[in-house]
C-alpha positions in Angstrom: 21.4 6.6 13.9 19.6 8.4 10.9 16.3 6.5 9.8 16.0 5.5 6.2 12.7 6.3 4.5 10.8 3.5 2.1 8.6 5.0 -0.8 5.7 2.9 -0.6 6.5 1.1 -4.3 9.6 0.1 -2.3 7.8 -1.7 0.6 5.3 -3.4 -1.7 7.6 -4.7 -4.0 9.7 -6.0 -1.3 6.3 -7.8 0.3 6.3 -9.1 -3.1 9.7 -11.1 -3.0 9.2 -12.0 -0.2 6.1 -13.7 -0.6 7.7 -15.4 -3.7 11.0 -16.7 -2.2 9.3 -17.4 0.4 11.9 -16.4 3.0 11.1 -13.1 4.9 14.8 -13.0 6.2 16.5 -13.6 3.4 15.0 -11.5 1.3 15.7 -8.8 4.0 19.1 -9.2 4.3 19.8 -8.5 0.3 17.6 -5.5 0.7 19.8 -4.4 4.1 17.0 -3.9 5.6 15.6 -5.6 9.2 13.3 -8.9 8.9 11.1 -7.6 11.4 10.2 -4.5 9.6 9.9 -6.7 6.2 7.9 -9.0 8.6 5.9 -6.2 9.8 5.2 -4.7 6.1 4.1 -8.0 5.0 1.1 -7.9 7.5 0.1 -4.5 6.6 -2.6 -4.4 3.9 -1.3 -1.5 2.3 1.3 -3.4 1.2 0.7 -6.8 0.9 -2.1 -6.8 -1.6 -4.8 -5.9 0.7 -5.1 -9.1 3.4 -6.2 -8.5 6.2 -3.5 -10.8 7.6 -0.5 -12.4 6.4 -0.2 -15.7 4.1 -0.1 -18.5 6.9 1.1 -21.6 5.9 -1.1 -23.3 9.0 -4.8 -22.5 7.9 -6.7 -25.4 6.2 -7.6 -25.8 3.1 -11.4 -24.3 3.9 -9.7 -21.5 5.6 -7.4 -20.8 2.8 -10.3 -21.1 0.6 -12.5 -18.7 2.5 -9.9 -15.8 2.5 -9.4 -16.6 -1.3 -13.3 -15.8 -2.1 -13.3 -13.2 0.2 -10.5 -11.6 -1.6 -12.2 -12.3 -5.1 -15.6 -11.1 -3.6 -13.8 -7.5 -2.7 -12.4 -7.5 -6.1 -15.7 -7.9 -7.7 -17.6 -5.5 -5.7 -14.7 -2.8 -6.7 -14.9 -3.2 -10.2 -18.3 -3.0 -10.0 -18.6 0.3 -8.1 -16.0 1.7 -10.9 -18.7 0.6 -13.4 -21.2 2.0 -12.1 -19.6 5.2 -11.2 -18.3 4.5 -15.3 -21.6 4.0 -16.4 -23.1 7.7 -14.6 -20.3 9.4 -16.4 -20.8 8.0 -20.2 -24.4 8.8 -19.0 -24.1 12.5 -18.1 -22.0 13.1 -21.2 -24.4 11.3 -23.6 -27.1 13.8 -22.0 -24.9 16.7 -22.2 -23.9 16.0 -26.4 -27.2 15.2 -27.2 -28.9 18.9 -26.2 -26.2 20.9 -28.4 
């Protein structure tokens, strides 16, 4: 049996719908691919929007609430290392243009 390969805008869009629709097996089947692999892809933070673990319907509301700041609190720091790393660049080139 010859394995199929995924380009990795495949396996994250997939993640996507199936997140969405809700229904890992479902959304497998119209892909013709197997739920466990979705299943699998969904857990992997590569794909799935970088969690650490897969949505799970049974954590409370604090829990789900925890995972959503900690998710926001990544975002935030990475933007502000990119605006910092931003912010030496426009620096260096102001420095540069301004000894011509």
């Amino acid at each position: 049996m010859r394995t199929r390969l995924f380009t990795e805008e495949f396996k994250k869009k997939a993640v996507v719908l199936s997140v969405s629709r809700g229904s890992v097996k479902e959304v497998a089947e119209e892909l013709g691919i197997r739920a466990e692999l979705l299943s699998k892809w969904r857990s992997n933070p590569l794909y799935n929007g970088g969690h650490l673990l897969a949505d799970n319907l049974k954590l409370s509301e604090e829990q789900l609430k925890i995972r959503r700041l900690e998710k926001e609190l990544r975002e935030i720091k990475l933007e502000s290392e990119i605006l910092k790393k931003a912010l030496g660049i426009f620096s260096r080139n102001e420095r540069n243009t301004t000894h011509l």
